[in-house]
NUDREN-365784 format. One record per atom (N, C-alpha, C): x, y negated, z; residue in three letters. Coordinates in steps of 0.05 Angstrom, whole numbers, padded with zeros to 5 digits, always signed. Atoms other than C-alpha are relative to their C-alpha. Example, Ala and Ser with C-alpha at 12.3 -4.5 7.8 and 13.67 -1.06 7.14 Angstrom:
BEGIN
+00018+00024+00000ALA +00246+00090+00156ALA +00018-00024+00000ALA -00016+00024-00001SER +00273+00021+00143SER -00015-00022+00014SER 
END
This chain:
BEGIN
+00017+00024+00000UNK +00000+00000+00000UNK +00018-00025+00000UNK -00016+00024+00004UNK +00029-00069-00018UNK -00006-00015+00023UNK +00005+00021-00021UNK +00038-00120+00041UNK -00006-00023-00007UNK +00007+00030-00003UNK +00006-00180+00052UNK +00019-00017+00000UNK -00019+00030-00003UNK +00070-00220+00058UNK +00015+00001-00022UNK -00012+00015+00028UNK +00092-00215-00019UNK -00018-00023-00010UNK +00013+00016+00005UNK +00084-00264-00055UNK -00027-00002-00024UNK +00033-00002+00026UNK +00027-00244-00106UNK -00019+00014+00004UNK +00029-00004-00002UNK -00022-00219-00063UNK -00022-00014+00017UNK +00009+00015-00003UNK -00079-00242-00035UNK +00003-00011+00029UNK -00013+00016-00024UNK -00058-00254+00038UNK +00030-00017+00002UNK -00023+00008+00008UNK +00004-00288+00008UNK -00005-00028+00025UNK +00006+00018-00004UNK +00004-00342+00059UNK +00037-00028+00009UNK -00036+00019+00011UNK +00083-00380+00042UNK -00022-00026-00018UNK +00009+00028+00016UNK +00085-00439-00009UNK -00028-00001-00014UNK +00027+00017+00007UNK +00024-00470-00030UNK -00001+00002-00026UNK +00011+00008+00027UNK +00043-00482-00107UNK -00011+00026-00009UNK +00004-00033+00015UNK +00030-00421-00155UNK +00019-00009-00017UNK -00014+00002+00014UNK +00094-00427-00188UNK +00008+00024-00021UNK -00015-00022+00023UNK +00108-00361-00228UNK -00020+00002-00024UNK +00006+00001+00036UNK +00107-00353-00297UNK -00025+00007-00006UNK +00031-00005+00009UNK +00041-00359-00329UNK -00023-00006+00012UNK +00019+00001-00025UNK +00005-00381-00276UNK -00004-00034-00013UNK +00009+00026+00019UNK -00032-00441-00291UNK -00011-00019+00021UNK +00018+00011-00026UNK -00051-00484-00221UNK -00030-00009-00011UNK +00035+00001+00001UNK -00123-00493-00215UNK +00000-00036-00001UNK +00015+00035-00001UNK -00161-00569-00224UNK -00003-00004+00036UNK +00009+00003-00025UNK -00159-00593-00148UNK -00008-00030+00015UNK +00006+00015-00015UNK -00167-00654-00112UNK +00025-00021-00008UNK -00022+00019+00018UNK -00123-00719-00145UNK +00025+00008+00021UNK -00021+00000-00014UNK -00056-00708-00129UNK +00021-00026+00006UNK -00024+00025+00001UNK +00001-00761-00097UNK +00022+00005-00024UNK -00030-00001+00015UNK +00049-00777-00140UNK +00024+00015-00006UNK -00028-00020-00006UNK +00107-00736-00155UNK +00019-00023+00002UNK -00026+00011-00011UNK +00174-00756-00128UNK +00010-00002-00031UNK -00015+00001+00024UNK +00217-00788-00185UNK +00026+00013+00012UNK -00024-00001-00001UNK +00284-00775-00194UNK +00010-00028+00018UNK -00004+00028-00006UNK +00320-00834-00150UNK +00026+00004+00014UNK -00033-00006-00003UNK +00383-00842-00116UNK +00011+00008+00031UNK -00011-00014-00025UNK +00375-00791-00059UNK +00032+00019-00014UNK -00026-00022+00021UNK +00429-00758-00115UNK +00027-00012-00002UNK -00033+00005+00002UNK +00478-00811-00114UNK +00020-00009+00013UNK -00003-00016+00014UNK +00536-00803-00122UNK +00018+00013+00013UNK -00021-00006-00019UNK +00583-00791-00063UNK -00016+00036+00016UNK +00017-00042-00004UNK +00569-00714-00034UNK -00007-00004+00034UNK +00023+00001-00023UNK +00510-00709+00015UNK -00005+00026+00010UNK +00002-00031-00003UNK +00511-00632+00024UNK +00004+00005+00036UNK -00013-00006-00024UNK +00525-00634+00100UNK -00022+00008+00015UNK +00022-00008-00011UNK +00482-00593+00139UNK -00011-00015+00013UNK +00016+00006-00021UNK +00420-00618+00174UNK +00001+00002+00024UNK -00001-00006-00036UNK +00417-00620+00259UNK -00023+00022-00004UNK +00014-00016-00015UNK +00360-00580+00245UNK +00007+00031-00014UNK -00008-00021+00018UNK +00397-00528+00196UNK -00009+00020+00023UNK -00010-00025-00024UNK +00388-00451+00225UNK +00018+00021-00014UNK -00018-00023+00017UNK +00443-00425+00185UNK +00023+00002+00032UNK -00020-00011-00015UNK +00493-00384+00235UNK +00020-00014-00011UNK -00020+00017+00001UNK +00562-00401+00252UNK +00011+00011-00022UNK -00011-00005+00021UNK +00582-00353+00202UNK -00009-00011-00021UNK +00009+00009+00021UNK +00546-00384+00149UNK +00014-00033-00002UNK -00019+00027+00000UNK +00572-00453+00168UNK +00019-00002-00007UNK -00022+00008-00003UNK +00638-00438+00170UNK +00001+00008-00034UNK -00009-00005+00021UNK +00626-00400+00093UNK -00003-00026-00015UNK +00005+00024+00018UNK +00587-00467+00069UNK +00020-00020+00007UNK -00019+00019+00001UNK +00650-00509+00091UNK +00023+00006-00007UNK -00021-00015+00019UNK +00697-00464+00055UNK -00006-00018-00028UNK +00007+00007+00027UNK +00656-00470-00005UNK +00001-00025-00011UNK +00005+00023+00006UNK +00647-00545+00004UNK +00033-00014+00005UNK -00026+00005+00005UNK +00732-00544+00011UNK +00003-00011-00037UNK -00006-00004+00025UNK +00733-00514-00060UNK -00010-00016-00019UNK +00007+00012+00024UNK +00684-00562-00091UNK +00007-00026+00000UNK -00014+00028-00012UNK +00710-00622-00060UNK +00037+00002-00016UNK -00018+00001+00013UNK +00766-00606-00103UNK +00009-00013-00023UNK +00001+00018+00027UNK +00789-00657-00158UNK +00005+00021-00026UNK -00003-00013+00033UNK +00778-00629-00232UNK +00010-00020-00016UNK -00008+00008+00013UNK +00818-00653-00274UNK -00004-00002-00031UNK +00010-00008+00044UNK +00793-00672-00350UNK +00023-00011-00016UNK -00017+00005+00034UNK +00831-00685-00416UNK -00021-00010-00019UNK +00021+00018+00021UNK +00794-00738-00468UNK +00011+00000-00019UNK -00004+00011+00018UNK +00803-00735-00533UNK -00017-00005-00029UNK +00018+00006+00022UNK +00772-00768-00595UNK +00003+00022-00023UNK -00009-00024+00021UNK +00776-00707-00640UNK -00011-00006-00028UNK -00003+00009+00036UNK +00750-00735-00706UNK -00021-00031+00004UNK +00013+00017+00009UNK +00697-00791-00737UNK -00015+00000-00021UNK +00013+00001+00020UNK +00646-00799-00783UNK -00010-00028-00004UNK +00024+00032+00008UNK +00606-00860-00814UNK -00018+00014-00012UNK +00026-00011-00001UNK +00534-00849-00805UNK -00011-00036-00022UNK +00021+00011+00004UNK +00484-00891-00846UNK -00024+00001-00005UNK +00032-00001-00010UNK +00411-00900-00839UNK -00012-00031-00011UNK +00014+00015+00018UNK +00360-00948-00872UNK +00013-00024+00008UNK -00011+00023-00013UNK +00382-01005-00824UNK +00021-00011+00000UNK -00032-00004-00020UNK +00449-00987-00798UNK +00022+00024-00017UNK -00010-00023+00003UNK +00509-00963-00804UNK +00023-00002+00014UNK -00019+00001-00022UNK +00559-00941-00755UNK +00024+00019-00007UNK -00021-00026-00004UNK +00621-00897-00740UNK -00015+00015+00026UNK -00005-00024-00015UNK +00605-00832-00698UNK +00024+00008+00013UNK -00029-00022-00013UNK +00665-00804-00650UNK -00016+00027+00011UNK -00001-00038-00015UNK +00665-00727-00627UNK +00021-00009+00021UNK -00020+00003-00018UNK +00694-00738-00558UNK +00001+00037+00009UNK -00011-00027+00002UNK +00722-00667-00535UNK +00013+00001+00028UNK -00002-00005-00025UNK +00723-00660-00458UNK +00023+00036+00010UNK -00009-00026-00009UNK +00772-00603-00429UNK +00007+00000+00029UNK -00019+00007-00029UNK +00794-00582-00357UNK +00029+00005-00002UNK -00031+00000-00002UNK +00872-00590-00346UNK +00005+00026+00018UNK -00002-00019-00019UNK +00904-00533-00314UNK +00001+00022-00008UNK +00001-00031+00000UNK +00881-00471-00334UNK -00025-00004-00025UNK +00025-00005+00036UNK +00840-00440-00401UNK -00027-00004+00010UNK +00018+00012+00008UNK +00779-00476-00411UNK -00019+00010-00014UNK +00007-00013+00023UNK +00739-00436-00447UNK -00037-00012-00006UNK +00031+00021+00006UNK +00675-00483-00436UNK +00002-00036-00012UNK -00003+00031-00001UNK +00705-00548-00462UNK -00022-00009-00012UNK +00027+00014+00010UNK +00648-00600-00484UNK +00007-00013-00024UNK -00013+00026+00029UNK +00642-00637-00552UNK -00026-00006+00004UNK +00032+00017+00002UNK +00592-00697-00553UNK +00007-00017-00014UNK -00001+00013+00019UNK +00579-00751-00602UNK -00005-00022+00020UNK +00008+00030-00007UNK +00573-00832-00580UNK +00016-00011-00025UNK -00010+00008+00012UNK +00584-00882-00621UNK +00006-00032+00017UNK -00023+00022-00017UNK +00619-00946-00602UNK -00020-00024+00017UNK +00018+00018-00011UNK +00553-00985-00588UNK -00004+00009+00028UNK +00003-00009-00022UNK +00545-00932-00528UNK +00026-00003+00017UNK -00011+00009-00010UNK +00612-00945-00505UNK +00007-00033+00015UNK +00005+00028-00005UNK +00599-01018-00502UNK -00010-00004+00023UNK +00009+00001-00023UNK +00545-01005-00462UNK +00004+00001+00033UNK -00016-00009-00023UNK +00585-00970-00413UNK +00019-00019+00019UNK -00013+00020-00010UNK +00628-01021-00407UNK -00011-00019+00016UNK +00014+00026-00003UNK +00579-01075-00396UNK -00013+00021+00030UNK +00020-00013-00014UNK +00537-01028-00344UNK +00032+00000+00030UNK -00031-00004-00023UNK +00616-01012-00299UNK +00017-00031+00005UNK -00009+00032-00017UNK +00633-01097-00305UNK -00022-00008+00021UNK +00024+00015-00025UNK +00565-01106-00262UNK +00005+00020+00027UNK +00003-00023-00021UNK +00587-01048-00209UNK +00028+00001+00008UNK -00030-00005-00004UNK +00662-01043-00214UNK +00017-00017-00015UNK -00014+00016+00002UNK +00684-01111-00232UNK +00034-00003+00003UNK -00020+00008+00000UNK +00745-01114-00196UNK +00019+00030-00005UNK -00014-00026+00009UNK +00767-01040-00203UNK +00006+00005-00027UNK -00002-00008+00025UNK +00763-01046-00283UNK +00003-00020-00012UNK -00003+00027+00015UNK +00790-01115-00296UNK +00024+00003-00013UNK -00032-00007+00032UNK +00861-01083-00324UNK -00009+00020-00017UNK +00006-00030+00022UNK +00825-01030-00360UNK -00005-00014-00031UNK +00005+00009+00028UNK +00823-01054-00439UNK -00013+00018-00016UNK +00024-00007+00026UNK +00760-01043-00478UNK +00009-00010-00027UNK -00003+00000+00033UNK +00773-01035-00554UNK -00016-00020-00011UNK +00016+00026+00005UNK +00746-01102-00576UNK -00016+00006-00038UNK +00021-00002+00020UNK +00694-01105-00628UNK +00007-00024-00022UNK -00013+00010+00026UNK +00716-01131-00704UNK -00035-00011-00018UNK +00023+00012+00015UNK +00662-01169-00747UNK +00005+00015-00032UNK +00000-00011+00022UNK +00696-01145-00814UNK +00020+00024+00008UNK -00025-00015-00003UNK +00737-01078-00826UNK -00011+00023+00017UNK +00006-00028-00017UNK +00705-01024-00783UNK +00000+00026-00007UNK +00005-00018+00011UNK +00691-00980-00825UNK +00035+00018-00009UNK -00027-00005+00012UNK +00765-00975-00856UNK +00013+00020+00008UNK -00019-00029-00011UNK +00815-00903-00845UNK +00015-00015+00023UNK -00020+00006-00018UNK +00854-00946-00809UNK -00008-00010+00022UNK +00016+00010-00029UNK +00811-00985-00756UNK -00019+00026+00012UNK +00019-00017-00025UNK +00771-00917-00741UNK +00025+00015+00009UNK -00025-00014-00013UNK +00840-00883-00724UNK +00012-00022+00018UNK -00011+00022-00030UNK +00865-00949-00679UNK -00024+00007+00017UNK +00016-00006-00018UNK +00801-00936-00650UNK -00011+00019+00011UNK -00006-00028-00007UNK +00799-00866-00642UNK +00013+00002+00033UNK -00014+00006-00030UNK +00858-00881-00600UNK +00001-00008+00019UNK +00001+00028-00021UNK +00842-00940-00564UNK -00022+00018+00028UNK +00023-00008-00021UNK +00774-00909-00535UNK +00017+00036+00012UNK -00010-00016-00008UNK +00814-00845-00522UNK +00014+00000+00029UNK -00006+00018-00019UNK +00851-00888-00472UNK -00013-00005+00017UNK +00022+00016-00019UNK +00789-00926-00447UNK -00005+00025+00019UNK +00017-00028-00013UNK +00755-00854-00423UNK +00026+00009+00023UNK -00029-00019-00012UNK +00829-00830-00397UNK +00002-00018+00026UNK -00007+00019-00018UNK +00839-00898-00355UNK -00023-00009+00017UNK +00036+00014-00006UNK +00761-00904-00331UNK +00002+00030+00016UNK -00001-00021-00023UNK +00774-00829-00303UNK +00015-00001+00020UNK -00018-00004-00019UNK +00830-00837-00270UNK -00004-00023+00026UNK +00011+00024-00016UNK +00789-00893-00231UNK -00017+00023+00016UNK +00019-00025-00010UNK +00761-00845-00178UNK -00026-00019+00013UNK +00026+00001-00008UNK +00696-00882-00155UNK -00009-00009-00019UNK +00013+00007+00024UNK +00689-00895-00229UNK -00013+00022-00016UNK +00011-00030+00009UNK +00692-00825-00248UNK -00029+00011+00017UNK +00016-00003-00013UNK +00644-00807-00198UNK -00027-00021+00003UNK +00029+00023-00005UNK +00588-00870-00210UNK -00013+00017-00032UNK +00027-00008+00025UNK +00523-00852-00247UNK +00004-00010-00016UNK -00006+00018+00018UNK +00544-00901-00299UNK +00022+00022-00020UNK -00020-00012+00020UNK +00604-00858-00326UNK -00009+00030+00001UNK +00009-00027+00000UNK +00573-00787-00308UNK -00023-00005-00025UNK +00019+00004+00019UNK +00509-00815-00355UNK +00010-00001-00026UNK -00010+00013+00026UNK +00545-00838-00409UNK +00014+00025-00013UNK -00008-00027+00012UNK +00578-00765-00413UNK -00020+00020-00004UNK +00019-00021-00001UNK +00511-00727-00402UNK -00016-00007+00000UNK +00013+00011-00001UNK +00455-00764-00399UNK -00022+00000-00027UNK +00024-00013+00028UNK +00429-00762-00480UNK +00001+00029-00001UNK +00009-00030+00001UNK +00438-00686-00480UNK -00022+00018+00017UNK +00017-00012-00027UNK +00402-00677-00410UNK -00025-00010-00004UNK +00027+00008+00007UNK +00342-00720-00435UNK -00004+00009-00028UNK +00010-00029+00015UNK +00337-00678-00494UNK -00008+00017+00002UNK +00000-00020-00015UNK +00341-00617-00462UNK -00029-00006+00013UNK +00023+00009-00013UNK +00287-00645-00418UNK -00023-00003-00014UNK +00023+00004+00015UNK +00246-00668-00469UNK -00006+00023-00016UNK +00009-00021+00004UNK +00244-00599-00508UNK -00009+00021+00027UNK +00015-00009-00015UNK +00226-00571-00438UNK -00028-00004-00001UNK +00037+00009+00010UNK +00155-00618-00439UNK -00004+00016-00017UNK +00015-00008+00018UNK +00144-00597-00498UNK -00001+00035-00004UNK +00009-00033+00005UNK +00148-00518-00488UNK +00019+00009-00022UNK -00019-00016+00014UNK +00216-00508-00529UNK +00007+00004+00013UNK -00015-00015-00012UNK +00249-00466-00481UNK +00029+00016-00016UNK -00028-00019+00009UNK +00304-00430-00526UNK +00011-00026-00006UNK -00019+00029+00015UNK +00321-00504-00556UNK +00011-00006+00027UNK -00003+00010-00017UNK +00323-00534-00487UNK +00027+00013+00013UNK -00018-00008-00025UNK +00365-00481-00454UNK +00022+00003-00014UNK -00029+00012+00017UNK +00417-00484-00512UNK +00020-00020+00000UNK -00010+00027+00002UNK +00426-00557-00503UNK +00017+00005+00033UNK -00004+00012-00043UNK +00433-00549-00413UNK +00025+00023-00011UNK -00025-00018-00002UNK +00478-00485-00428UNK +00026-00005-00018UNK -00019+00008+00001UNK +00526-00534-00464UNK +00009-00034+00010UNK -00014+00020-00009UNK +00523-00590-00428UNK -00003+00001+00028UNK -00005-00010-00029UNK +00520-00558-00354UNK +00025+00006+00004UNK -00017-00001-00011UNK +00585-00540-00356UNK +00018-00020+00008UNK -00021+00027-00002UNK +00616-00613-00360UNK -00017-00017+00021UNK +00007+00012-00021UNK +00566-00641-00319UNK +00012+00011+00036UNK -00014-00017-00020UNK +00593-00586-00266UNK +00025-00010+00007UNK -00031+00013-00008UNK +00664-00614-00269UNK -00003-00028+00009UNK -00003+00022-00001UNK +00646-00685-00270UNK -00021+00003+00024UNK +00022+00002-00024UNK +00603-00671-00202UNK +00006+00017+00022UNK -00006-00023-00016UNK +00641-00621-00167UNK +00007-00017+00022UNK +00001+00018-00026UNK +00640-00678-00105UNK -00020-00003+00007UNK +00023-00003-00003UNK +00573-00666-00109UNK -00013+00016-00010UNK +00016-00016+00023UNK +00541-00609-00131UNK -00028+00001+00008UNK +00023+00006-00001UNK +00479-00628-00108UNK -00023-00005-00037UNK +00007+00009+00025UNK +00475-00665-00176UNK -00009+00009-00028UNK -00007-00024+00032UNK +00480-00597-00221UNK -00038+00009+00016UNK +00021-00014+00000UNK +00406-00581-00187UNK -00022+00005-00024UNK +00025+00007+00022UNK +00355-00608-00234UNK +00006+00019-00030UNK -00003-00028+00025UNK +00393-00573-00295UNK -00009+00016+00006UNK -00002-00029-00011UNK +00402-00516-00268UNK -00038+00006+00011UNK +00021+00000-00014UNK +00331-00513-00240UNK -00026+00000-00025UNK +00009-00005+00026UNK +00306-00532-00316UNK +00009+00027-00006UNK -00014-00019+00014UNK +00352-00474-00337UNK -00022+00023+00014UNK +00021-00019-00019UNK +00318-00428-00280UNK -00034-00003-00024UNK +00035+00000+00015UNK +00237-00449-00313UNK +00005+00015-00024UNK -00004-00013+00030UNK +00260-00438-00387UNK +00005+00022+00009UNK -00007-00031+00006UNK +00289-00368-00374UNK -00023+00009+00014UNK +00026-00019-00001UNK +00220-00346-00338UNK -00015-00007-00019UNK +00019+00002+00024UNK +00183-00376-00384UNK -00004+00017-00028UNK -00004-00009+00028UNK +00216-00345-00436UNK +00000+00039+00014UNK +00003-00026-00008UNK +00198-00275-00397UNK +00038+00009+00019UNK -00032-00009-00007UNK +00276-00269-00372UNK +00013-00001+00037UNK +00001+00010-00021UNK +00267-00265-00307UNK +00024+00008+00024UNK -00020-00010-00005UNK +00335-00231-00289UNK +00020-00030+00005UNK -00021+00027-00001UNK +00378-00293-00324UNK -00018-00025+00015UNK +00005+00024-00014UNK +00328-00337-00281UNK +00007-00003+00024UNK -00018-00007-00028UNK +00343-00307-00216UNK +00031-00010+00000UNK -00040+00006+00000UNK +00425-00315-00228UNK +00000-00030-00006UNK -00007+00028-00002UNK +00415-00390-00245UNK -00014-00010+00016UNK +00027+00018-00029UNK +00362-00400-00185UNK +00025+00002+00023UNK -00029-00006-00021UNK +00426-00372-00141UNK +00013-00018-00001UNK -00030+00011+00009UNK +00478-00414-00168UNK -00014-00034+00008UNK +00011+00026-00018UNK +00429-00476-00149UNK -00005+00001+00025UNK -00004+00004-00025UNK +00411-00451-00077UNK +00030-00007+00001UNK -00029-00002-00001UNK +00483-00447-00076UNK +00010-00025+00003UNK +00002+00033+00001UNK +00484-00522-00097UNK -00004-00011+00026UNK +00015+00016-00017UNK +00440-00539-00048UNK +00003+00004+00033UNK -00008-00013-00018UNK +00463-00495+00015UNK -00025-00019+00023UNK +00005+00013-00018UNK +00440-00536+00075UNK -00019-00023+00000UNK +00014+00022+00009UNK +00408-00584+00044UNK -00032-00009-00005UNK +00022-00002+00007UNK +00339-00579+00059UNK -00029-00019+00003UNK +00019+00030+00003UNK +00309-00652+00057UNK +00006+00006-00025UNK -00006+00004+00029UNK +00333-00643-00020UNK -00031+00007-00013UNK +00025-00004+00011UNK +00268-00649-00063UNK -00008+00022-00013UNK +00002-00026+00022UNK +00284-00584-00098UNK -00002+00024+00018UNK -00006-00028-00017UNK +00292-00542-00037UNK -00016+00017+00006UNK +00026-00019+00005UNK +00225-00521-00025UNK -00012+00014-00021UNK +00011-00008+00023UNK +00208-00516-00095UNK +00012+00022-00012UNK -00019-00018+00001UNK +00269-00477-00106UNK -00003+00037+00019UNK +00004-00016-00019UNK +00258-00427-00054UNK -00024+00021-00006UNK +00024-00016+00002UNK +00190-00414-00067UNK -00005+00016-00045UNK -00009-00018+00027UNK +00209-00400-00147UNK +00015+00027+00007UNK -00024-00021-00011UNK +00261-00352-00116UNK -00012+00025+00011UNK +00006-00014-00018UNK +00227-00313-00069UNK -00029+00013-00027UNK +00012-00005+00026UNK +00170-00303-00135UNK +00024+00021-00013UNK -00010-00019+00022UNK +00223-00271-00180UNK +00009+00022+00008UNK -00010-00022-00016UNK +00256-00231-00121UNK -00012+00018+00006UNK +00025-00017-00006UNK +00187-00199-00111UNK -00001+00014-00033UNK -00001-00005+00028UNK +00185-00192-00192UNK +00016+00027-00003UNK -00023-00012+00008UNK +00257-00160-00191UNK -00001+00021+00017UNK -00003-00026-00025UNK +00247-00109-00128UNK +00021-00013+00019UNK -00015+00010-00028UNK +00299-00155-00090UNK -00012-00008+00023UNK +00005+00010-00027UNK +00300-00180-00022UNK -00005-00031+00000UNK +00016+00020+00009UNK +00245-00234-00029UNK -00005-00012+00033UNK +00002+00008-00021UNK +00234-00229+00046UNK +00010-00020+00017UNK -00010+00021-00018UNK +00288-00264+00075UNK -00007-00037-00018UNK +00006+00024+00012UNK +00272-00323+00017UNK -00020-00011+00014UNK +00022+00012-00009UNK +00208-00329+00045UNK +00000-00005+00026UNK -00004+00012-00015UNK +00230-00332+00109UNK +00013-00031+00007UNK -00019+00028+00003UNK +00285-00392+00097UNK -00032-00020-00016UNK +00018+00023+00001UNK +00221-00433+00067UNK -00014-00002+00018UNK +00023+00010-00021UNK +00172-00421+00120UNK +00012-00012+00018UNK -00016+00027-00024UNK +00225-00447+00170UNK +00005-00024-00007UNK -00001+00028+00008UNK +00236-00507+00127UNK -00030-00017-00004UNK +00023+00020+00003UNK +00168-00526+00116UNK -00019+00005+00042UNK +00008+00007-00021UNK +00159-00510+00194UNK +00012-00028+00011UNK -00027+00020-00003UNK +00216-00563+00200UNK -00011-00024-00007UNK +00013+00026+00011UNK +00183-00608+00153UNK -00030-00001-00019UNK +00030-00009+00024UNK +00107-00599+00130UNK +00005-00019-00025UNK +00018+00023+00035UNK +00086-00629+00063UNK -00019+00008-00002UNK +00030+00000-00003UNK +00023-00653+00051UNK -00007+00026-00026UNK +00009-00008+00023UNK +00030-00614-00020UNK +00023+00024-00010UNK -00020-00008+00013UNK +00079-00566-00049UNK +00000-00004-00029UNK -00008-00005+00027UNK +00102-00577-00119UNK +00015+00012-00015UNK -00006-00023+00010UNK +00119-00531-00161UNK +00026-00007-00014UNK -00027+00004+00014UNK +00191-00520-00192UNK -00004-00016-00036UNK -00005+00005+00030UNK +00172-00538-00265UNK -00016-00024+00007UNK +00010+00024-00002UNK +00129-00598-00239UNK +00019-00019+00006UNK -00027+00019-00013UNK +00198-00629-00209UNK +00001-00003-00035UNK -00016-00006+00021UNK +00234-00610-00275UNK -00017-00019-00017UNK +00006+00009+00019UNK +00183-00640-00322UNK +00001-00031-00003UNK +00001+00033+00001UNK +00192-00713-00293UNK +00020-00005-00004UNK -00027+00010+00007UNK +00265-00713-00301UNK +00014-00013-00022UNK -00010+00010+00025UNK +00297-00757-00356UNK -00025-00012-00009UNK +00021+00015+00008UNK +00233-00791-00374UNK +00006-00027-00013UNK -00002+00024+00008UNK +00260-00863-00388UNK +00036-00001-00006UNK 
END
């Protein structure tokens, strides 16, 4: 006989949403608002257990190991690896392929992303209103009225911005501000995002499973910050029936999140988890334990469901 304390039957009495796959929440009574995205995320690392954590000492002492290793500086390598000239009815620009690697040791996830110089501009302009005096010897590749286009000005400038990225990292509360983490991940992740809404799942998780790994380096002072992907990544693979590769990336975000259970994802997270672990024949139990103690800890008026977080993310 099945017990009442999984999660899919009818004395189920854990989280509130109905988060697993296919499940469709019922019409109920207007809901508050969902939590946006905002800057419980940034960008300095917030991971430190709660007073009211009940993780043992052994568990403490593993999550301050772990939080040694990620507190660890990663080292990147920038380089402009080629150029194109794009035109379009309006416009017409140069394209760079910048080409992210970690130093050190084989790489075998390096990133390639496209910006073009208007988005570097931006960057600039967005890090003189925040980090004025930290980036007043840094030299931005100055902008030409004629000649841009030319072999020769997109190879000075190849170089130049090659520089910029190299001298803007090695600025450590520059590397680490939302401003220069966005500007490396930011259009891929609201893509990604936006084929989530819309119910592409194989597109979406193509785009997160190549630009998760650089956001991972450029955050490893925070890995709080890798939730929301990862947490998209988790929805798409049940969605898409895969409820194995959803489990292994639901892990790798508790993991994120350790202690952290004011984090907006933790409940939602948990109660996805403890769903697939019942799915899979794992040990769903103790999941469901670790939420009921957090929502004894901290009621909510509502629970919201893992893919209801996910779908407000990147919006604007």
């Amino acid at each position: 006989m099945a017990s009442h304390r999984h999660p899919g039957s009818p004395g189920w009495t854990g989280p509130i949403c109905q988060d697993m796959a296919g499940t469709t929440p019922k019409a109920s009574a207007p809901r508050p608002d969902l939590p946006r995205p905002g800057p419980e995320d940034h960008l300095e690392a917030q991971g430190s257990p709660s007073s009211n954590s009940s993780m043992t000492t052994r568990e403490l002492q593993e999550y301050w190991r772990a939080q040694k290793c990620c507190w660890k500086h990663v080292k990147l390598l920038f380089e402009i690896a080629s150029a194109r000239i794009e035109e379009r009815k309006v416009s017409k620009f140069v394209m760079y392929q910048i080409v992210v690697i970690q130093t050190g040791s084989f790489d075998s996830n390096k990133a390639v992303l496209e910006r073009r110089y208007s988005d570097f501009e931006t960057l600039q302009k967005k890090l003189l209103k925040t980090f004025r005096e930290e980036i007043e010897d840094v030299v931005f590749p100055k902008k030409h009225l004629i000649g841009n286009f030319t072999e020769e000005m997109i190879s000075e400038r190849k170089l130049a911005l090659k520089e910029y990225l190299s001298v803007l990292y090695a600025i450590r509360c520059v590397r680490r501000s939302r401003e220069f983490i966005d500007f490396l991940t930011r259009p891929e992740l609201k893509e990604a995002f936006g084929c989530l809404r819309a119910g592409q799942y194989t597109k979406a998780l193509d785009i997160l499973m190549r630009v998760v790994p650089l956001q991972e380096k450029l955050t490893a002072h925070c890995p709080a910050l890798l939730v929301p992907a990862l947490c998209a990544m988790l929805v798409c693979h049940r969605d898409l029936d895969r409820p194995a590769e959803a489990f292994a990336v639901g892990e790798r975000a508790l993991q994120c999140l350790q202690a952290r259970e004011g984090h907006r994802y933790y409940a939602p997270l948990l109660d996805a988890m403890a769903r697939l672990a019942y799915l899979l024949g794992k040990d769903f139990v103790s999941l469901q334990k670790r939420l009921e103690e957090s929502q004894l800890r901290k009621p909510a008026l509502r629970g919201f469901t893992l893919k209801e977080l996910t779908v407000q993310e990147y919006l604007s």
